[in-house]
C-alpha positions as CSV (number, residue, x, y, z in Angstrom):
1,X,21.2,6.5,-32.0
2,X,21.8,3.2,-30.2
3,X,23.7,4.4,-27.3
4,X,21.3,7.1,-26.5
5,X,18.4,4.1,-26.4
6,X,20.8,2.4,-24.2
7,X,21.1,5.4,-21.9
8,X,17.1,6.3,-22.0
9,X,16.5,3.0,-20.8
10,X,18.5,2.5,-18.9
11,X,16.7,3.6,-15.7
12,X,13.5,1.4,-17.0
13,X,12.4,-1.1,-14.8
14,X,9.8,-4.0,-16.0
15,X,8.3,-5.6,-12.9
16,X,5.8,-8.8,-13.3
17,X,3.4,-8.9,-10.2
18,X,2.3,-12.6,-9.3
19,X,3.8,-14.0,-12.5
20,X,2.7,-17.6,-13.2
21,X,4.5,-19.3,-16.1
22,X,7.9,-20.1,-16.0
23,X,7.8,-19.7,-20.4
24,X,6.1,-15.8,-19.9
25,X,8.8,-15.2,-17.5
26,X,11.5,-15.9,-20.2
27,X,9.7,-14.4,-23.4
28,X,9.3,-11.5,-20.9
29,X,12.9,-11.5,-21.0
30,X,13.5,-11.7,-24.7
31,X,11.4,-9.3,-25.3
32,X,13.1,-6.5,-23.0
33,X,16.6,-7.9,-24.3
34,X,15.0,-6.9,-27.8
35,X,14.4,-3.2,-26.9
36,X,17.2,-2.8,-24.9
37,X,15.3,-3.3,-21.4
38,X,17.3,-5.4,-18.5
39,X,16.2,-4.7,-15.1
40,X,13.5,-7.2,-14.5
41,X,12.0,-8.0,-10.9
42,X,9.4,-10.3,-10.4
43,X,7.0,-9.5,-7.0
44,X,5.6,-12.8,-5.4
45,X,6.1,-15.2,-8.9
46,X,4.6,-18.7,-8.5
47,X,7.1,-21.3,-8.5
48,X,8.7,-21.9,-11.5
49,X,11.2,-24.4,-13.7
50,X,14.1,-22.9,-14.3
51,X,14.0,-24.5,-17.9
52,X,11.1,-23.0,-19.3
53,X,12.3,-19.7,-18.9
54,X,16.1,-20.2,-20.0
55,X,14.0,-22.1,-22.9
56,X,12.3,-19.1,-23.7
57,X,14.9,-16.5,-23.0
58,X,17.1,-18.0,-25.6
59,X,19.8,-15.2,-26.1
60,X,18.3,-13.1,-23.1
61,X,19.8,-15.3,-20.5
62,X,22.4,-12.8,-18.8
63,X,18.2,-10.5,-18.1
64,X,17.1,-13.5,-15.8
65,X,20.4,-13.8,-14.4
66,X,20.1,-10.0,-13.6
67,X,16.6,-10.7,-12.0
68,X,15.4,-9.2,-8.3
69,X,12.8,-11.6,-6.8
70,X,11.1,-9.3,-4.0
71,X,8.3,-10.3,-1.2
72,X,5.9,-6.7,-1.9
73,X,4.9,-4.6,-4.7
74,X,6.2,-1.6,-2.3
75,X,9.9,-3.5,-2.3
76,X,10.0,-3.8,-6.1
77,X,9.2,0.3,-6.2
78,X,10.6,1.9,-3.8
79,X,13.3,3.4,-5.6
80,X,10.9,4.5,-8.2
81,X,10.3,7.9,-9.4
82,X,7.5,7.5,-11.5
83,X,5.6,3.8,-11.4
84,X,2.9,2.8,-14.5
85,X,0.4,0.0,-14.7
86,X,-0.8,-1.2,-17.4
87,X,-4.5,-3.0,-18.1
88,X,-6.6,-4.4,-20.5
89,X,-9.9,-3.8,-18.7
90,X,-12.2,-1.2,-18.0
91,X,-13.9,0.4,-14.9
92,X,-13.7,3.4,-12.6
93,X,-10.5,2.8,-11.3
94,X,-8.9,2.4,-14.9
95,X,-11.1,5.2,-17.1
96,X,-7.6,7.5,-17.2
97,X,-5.6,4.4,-19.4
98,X,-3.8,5.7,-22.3
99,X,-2.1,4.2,-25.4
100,X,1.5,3.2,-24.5
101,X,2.1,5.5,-27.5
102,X,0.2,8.6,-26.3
103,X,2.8,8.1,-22.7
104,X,6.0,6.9,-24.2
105,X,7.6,10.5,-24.6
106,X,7.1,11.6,-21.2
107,X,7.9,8.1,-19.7
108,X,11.2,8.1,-21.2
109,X,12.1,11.9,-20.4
110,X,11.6,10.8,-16.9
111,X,14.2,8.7,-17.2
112,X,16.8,11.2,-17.5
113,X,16.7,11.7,-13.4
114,X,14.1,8.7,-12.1
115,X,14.0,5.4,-12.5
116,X,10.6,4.1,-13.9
117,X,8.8,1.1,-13.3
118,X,6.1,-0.6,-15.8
119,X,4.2,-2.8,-13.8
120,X,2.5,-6.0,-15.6
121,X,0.2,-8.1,-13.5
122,X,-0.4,-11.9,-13.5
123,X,-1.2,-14.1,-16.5
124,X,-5.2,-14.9,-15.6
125,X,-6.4,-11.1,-14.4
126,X,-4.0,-8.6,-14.7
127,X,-3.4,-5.9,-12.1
128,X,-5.5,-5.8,-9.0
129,X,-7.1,-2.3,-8.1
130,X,-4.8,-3.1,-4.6
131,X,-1.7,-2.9,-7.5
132,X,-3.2,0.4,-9.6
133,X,-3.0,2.3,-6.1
134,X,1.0,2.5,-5.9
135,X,0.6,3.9,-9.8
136,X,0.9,7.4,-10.9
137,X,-0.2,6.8,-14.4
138,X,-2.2,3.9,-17.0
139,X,-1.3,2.3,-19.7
140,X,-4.0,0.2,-21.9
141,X,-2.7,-1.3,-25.6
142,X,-5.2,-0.9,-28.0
143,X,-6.7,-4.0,-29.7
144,X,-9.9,-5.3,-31.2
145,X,-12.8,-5.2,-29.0
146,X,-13.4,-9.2,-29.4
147,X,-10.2,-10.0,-27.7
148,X,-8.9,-7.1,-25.5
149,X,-6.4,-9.4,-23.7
150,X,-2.6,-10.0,-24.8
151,X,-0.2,-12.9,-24.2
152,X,2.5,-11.1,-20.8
153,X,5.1,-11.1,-23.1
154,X,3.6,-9.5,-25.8
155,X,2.2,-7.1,-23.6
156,X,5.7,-5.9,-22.3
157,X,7.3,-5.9,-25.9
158,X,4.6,-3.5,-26.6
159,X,5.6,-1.5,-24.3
160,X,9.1,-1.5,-24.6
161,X,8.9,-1.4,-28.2
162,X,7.2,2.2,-28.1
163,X,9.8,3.4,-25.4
164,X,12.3,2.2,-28.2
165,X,11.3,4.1,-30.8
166,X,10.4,7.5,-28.3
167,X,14.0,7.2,-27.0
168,X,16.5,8.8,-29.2
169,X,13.8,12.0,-29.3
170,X,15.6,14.7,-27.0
171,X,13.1,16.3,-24.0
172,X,12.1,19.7,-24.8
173,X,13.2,20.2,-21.2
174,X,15.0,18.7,-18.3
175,X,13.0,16.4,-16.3
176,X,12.0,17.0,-12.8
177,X,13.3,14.3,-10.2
178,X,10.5,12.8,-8.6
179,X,10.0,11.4,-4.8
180,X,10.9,8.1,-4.5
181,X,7.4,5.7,-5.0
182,X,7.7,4.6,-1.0
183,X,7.9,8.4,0.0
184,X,4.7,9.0,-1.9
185,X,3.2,5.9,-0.6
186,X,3.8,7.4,2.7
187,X,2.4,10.5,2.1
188,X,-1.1,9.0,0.9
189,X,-1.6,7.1,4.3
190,X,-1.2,9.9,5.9
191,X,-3.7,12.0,3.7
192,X,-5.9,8.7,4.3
193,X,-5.9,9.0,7.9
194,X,-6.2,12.8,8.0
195,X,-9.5,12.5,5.9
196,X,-10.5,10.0,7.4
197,X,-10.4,12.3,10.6
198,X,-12.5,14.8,9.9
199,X,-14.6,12.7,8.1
200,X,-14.2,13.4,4.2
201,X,-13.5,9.7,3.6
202,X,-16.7,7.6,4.1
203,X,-14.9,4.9,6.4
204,X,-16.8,2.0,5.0
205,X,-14.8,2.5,1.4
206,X,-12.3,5.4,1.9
207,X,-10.0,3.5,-0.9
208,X,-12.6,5.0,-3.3
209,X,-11.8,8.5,-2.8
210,X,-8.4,7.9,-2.2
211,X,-8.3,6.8,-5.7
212,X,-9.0,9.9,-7.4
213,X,-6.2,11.5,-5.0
214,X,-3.9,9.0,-6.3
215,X,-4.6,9.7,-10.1
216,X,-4.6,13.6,-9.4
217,X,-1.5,13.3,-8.0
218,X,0.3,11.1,-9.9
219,X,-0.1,13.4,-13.3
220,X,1.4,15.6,-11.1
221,X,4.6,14.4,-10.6
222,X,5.6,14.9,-7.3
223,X,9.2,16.6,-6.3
224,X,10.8,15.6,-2.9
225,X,9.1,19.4,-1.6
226,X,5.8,18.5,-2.8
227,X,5.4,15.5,-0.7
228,X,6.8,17.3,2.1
229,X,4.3,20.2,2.0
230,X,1.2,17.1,1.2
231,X,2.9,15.5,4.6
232,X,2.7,18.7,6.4
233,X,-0.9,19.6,5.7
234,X,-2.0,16.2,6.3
235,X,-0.7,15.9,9.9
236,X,-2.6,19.5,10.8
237,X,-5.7,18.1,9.0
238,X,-5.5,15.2,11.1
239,X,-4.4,17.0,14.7
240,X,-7.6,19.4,13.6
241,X,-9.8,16.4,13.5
242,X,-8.3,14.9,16.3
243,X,-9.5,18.2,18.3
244,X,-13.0,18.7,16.8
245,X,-13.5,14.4,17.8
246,X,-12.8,15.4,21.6
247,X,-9.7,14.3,21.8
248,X,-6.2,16.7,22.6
249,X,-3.7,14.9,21.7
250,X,-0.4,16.8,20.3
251,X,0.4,16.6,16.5
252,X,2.9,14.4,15.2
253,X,5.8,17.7,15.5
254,X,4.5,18.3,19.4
255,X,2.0,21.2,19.9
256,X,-0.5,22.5,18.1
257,X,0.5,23.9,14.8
258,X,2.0,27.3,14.0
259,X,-1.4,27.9,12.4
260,X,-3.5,27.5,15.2
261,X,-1.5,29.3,17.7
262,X,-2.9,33.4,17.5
263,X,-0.2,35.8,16.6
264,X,1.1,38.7,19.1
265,X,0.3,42.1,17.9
266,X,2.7,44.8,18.2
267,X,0.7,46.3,21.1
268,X,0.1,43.3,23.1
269,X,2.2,43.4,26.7
């Protein structure tokens, strides 16, 4: 049973977005080390004493010396098949959250060909809506209604602990690989702009929209083809609204697309 946790895990990442405590940072640790988790990458972390988190770490020393510090969110994902935020508040942007138990299954079946990221956000306010647009799906733990908000580190060993337990359960079928989380990124600025072209976007708060795209999408799971189809209608949207604003410049490919180009009947000379 152990070594399939080990190997179910093995492609999960734990990434802490702006982390500020040099303590949160090691219990983080301890509490992957405890379930089996040791790829941790921290995006942007406040400086920190190295003490605190060794302190805290205790026996999970070898995770932080395994640790990726990177300058971007999109750095720390861009490997990533399948990326999920987690939050502790409500709103528009978060209504689709769902009970780390209610996910874990599927999270840990797309482990068996992607590498998935669990993004945690900083200490005082969590994820930013900025953050929740590189994820595809939500996570929110439940907990009494008088005190919604968890300790980091307890937060991630919540987490990990129901991947632990959803790990040794075999998939009912093979898992899809997924596009790589900067592919997909660049497939929704181009959707952006496209909409934005013919005007389907209001351009005041196009993000607000684009949200909605994002969450569709992301239940999706997106293949490598997917993306590449979503790319392809997005740059004839955009030449399309390009033409219709006055303007004739070529698509991105050079000439108008195949689509607009009439087709040569079998009597024509």
């Amino acid at each position: 049973m152990l070594a399939s946790v080990d190997v179910a895990l093995s492609n999960v990442r734990i990434i802490l977005v702006r982390p500020r405590g040099a303590a949160n940072v090691g219990a983080v640790a301890r509490a992957m080390k405890n379930m089996g988790l040791h790829d941790l990458v921290l995006v942007r972390p406040a400086p920190m004493h190295a003490f605190w988190s060794k302190t805290m770490a205790v026996h999970a020393g070898d995770v932080l010396e395994r640790l990726r510090r990177c300058d971007s969110l999109a750095e720390a994902i861009a490997d990533c098949g399948l990326v999920v935020g987690t939050t502790c508040r409500g709103g528009l942007y978060r209504a689709a959250a769902v009970p780390p138990r209610h996910a874990a299954a599927g999270i840990v079946a797309a482990t068996a060909t992607n590498r998935v990221a669990l993004l945690f956000g900083p200490e005082d306010s969590g994820l930013s809506n900025e953050d929740l647009k590189s994820c595809h799906q939500l996570l929110a733990i439940p907990t009494a209604p008088e005190y919604a908000s968890l300790n980091l580190a307890q937060a991630v060993l919540v987490c990990a602990y129901e991947l632990f337990l959803a790990a040794p359960e075999p998939a009912a079928e093979p898992a899809p690989t997924l596009a790589a989380a900067e592919q997909v990124e660049r497939m929704f600025q181009h959707l952006r702009a496209a909409f934005l072209s013919i005007g389907f976007l209001h351009p005041d708060n196009p993000d607000h929209i684009m949200f909605a795209f994002r969450r569709i999408l992301g239940r999706a799971g997106l293949e490598d083809h997917d993306v590449r189809i979503l790319l392809g209608l997005a740059r004839q949207i955009e030449w399309f609204g390009r033409q219709a604003g006055g303007r004739q410049a070529a698509p991105e490919r050079g000439g108008p697309p195949a689509a607009a180009t009439p087709a040569r009947t079998a009597s024509a000379p």
